[in-house]
C-alpha positions in Angstrom: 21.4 7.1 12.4 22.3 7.5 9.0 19.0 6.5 6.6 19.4 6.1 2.7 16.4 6.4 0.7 15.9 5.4 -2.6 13.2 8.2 -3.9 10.9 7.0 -6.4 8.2 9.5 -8.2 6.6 7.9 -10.6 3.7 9.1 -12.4 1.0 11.6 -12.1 0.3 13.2 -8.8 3.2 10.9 -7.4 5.7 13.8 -8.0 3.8 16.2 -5.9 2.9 13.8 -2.8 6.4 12.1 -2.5 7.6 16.2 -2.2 5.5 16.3 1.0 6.8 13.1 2.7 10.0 14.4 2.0 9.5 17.7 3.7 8.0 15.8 6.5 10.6 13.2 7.0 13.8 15.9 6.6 11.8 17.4 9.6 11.9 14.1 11.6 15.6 13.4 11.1 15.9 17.5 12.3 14.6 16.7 15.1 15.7 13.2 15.8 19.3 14.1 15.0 19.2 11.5 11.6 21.3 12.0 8.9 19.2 11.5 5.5 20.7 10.8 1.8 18.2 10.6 -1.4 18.9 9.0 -4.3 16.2 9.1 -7.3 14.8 6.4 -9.9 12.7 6.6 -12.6 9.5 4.2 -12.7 6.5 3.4 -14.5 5.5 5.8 -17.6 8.3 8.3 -16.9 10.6 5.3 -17.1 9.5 4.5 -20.3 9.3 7.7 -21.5 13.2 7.9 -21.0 14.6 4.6 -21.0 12.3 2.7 -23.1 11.7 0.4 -19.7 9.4 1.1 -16.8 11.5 -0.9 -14.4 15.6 0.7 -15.9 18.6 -1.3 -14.1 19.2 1.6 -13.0 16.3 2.1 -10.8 16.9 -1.1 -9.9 20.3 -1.0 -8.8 19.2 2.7 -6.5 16.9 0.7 -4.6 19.2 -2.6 -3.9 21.6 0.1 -2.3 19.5 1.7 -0.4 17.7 1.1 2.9 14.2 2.0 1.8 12.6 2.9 -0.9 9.6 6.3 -1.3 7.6 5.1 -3.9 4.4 7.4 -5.5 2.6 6.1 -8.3 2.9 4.9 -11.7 0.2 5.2 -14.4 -0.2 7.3 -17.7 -3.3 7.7 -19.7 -1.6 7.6 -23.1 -0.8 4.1 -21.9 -4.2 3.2 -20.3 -5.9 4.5 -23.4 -3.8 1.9 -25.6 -5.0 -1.9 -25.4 -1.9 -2.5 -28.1 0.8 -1.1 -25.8 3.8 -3.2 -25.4 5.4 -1.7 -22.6 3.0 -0.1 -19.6 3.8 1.8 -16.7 2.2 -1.1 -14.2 4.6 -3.5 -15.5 7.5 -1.2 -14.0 5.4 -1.4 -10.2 5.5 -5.3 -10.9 8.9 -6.1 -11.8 9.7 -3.2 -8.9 8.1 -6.2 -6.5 9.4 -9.4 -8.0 13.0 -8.3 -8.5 13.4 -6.8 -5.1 11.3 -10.2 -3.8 8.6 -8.0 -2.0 6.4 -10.7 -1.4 4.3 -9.2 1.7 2.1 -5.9 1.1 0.7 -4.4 4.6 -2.2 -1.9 4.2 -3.1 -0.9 7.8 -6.6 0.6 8.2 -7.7 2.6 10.8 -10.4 5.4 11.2 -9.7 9.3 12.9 -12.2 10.7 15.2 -12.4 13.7 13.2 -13.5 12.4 9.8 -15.6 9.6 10.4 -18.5 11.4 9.0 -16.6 11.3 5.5 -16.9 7.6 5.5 -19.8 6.4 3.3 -20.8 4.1 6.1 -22.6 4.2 9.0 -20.6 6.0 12.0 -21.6 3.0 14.0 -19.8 0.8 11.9 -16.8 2.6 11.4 -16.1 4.2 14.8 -13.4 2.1 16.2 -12.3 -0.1 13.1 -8.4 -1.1 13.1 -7.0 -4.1 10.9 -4.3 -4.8 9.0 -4.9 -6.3 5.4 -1.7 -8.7 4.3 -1.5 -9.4 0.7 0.6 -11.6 -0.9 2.4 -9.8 -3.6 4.1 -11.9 -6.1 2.5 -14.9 -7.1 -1.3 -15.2 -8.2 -2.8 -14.0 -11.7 -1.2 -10.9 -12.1 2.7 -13.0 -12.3 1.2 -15.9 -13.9 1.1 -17.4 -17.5 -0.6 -14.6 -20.1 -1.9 -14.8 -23.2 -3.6 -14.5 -26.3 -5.2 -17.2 -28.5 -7.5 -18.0 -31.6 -6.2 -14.4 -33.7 -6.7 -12.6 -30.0 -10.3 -13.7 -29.6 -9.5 -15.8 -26.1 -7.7 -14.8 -23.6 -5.6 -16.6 -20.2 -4.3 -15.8 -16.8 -3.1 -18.4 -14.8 -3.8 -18.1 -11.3 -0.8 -20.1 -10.1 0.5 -20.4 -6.0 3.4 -22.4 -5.1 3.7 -24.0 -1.4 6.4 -21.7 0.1 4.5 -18.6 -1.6 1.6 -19.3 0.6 3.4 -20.1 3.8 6.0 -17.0 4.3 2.8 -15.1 3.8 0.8 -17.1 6.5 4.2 -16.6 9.0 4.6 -13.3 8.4 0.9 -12.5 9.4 0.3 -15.0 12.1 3.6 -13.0 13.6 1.5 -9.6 13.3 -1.8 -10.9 14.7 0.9 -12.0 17.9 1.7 -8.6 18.1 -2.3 -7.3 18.2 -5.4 -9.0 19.0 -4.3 -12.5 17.8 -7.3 -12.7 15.2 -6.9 -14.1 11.9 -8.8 -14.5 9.2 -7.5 -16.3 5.8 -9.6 -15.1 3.0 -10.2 -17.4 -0.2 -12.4 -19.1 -2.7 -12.0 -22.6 -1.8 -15.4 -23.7 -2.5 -13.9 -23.3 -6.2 -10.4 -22.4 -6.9 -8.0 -25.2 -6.6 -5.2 -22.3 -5.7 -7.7 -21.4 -2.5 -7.6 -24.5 -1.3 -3.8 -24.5 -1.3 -4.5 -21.6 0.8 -6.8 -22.8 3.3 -5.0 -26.5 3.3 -1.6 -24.5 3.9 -3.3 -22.3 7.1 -5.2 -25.1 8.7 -1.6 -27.0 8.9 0.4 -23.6 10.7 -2.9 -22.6 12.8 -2.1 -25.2 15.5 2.0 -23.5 15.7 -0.2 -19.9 16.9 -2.6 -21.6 19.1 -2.6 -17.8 20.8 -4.6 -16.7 17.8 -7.4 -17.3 16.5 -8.1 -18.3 13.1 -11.0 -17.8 11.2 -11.6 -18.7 7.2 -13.5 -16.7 5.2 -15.1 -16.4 0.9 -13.6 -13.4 -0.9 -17.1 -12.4 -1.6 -18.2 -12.9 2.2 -15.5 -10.7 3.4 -16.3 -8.2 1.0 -19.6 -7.9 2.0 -18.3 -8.2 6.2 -15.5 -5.2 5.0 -18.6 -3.0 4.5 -21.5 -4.3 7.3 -19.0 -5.2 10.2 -15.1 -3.8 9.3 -14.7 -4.0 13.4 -14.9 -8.1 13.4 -11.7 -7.5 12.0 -7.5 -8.0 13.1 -5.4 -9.2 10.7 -6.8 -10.4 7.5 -4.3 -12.2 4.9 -5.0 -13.2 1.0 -3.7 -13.6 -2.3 -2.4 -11.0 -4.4 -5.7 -10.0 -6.5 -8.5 -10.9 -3.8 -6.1 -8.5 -1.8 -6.1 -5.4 -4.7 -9.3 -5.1 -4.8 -10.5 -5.7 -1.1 -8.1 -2.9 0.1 -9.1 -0.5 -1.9 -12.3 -1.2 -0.8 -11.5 -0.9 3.1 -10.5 2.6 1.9 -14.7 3.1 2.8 -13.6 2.6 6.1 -11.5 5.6 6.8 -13.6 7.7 4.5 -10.5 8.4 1.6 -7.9 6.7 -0.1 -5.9 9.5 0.1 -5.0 8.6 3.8 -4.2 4.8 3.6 -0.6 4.0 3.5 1.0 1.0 2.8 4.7 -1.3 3.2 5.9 -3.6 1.0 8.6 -5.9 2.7 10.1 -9.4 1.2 13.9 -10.1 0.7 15.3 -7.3 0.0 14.7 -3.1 0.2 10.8 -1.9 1.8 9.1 0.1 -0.4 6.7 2.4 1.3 4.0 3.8 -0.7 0.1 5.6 -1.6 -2.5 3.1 -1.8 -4.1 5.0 -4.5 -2.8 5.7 -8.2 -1.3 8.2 -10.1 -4.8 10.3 -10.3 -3.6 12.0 -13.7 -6.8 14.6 -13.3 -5.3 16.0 -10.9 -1.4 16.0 -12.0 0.9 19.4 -11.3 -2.7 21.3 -9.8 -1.6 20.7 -6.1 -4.5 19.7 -4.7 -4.5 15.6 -4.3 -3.8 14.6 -0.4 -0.7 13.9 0.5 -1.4 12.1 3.5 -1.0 8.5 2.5 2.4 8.8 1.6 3.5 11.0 4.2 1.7 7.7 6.7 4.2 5.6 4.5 6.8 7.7 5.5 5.6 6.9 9.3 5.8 3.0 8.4 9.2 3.0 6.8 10.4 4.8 9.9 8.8 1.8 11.9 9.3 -0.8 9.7 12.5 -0.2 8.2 14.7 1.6 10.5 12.8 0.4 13.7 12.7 3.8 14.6 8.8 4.0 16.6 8.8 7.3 18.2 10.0 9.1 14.4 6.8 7.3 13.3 4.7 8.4 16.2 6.2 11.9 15.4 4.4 11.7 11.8 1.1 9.8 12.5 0.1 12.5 15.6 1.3 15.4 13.1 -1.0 13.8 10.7 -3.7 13.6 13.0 -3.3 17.3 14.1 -3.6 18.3 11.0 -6.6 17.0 10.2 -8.6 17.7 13.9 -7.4 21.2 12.6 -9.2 21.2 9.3 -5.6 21.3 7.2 -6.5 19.1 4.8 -7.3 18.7 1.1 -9.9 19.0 -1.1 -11.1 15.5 -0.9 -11.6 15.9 2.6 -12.4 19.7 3.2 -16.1 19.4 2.5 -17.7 23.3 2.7 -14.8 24.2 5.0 -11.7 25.6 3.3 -9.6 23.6 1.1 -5.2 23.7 1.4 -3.2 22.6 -1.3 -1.2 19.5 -1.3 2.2 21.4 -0.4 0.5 23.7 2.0 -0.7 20.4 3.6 3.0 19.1 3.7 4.0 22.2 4.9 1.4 22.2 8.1 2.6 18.4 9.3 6.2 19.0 8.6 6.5 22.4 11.0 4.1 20.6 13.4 6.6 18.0 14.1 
């Protein structure tokens, strides 16, 4: 098979980590007799930087033709540092998801054997935790109405869902809980946001079309709490786009690093397959931040793009290896010896 991926940097460490899922999926379409064409796009601050844009037509156009896009981070702290900014690197990541109409992030979470002892929670808790968060990725407060009023003294975002927003969201995840334990659970706020009980209004109507699964409704605040005391009660969990940010990043307790979630986000047109974690400036062009979640991104697009399973078998038991082995990055290496990011990459791409 032929595969044409639209490689995107970004910012920061992004550079450094998308290198390593590179090496590692050149070695997969070695060995799986692929053929494997790059193009490159600027995003995010480096965008700006040259184009005055953080989202350029250009980059634009790269990923339309391509089949998937590699995505790393965007984020710059000379743009973080200024509240007055007119242009931000973020802004590239969101016009990235509403132009290509990638309105369905999927963040799995699972734990591995060997580092459950670097999750901040109990090992009873963790030990056997596998969900998938799905969150809805273009609609909500962050696209919303903005603004300033009263000389910059108040300030608005409108937390706005539309009908069809909230029910390719609800297909798309009822379709995943088919395909595992057949658990869902909707999170919201519908004891006071009018949008939530869109939401829960919305999922009680489709609930009866899955009678295989069951559905469960559950408070952003409860299921934060349940993320960290029971993460195992968990299957597929679905929710709006900023409930979503911020509990995902929190299931990255779970597996004990954010440096090893990976995540897909799928909609109309091109996946883009990407970190779950930012750009991580500190550590930018030292070759030490973990590569791992990108290179498990790699591992989805094979899956979810191409349909090509075994290839992303091939990554995920690499990955594994390498960390039952000790191969792994700072963030992860404890006392033990510390690799680099490339030597990381290295290790999983001449495993497979």
């Amino acid at each position: 098979m032929k595969l044409k991926i639209a490689k995107l940097p970004g910012d920061g460490i992004g550079p450094e980590v998308v290198e390593q899922a590179v090496k590692v999926v050149d070695a997969v379409c070695r060995k799986f007799g692929h053929e494997v064409e790059y193009s490159f796009g600027y995003v995010g601050a480096c965008a700006i930087d040259r184009y005055g844009d953080a989202f350029p037509d250009e980059t634009y156009k790269t990923c339309l033709e391509s089949d998937a896009v590699l995505f790393g981070a965007v984020g710059d702290p000379k743009y973080d540092n200024d509240p007055t900014a007119k242009v931000r690197p973020e802004q590239g990541l969101l016009a990235m998801r509403k132009k290509l109409g990638l309105y369905a992030n999927l963040r799995p979470v699972e734990t591995f054997k060997s580092l459950i002892h670097k999750s901040p929670l109990k090992e009873e808790l963790v030990d056997g935790a596998d969900f998938l968060c799905m969150r809805e990725l273009t609609g909500g407060m962050y696209f919303g109405a903005k603004g300033r009023e009263d000389n910059g003294d108040t300030a608005y975002d409108t937390n706005i869902y539309h009908r069809y927003e909230v029910e390719r969201i609800l297909k798309l995840s009822y379709e995943y809980a088919m395909k595992r334990r057949k658990h869902l659970t909707v999170v919201d706020k519908a004891n006071v946001l009018e949008s939530s009980r869109l939401w829960r209004q919305v999922a009680q109507e489709m609930a009866p079309q899955y009678p295989e699964v069951t559905t469960d409704y559950m408070y952003v605040d409860n299921a934060a709490m349940k993320l960290i005391t029971g993460p195992k009660f968990f299957d597929v969990i679905v929710t709006e786009n900023t409930f979503g940010d911020i509990l995902t990043d929190e299931a990255s307790c779970v597996s004990g690093s954010m440096g090893l979630l990976a995540s897909a986000s799928i909609g109309e047109h091109t996946g883009v397959y990407e970190p779950i974690h930012g750009s991580y400036p500190q550590a930018a062009g030292k070759n030490i931040a973990n590569p791992v979640a990108t290179i498990l991104s790699a591992a989805m697009m094979f899956e979810y793009a191409f349909g090509l399973m075994e290839e992303g078998r091939a990554i995920r038991e690499a990955v594994a290896a390498s960390i039952e082995k000790g191969i792994v990055t700072e963030d992860l290496a404890g006392n033990a010896k510390a690799y680099s990011t490339s030597e990381v990459g290295d290790w999983i791409a001449a495993n497979i």
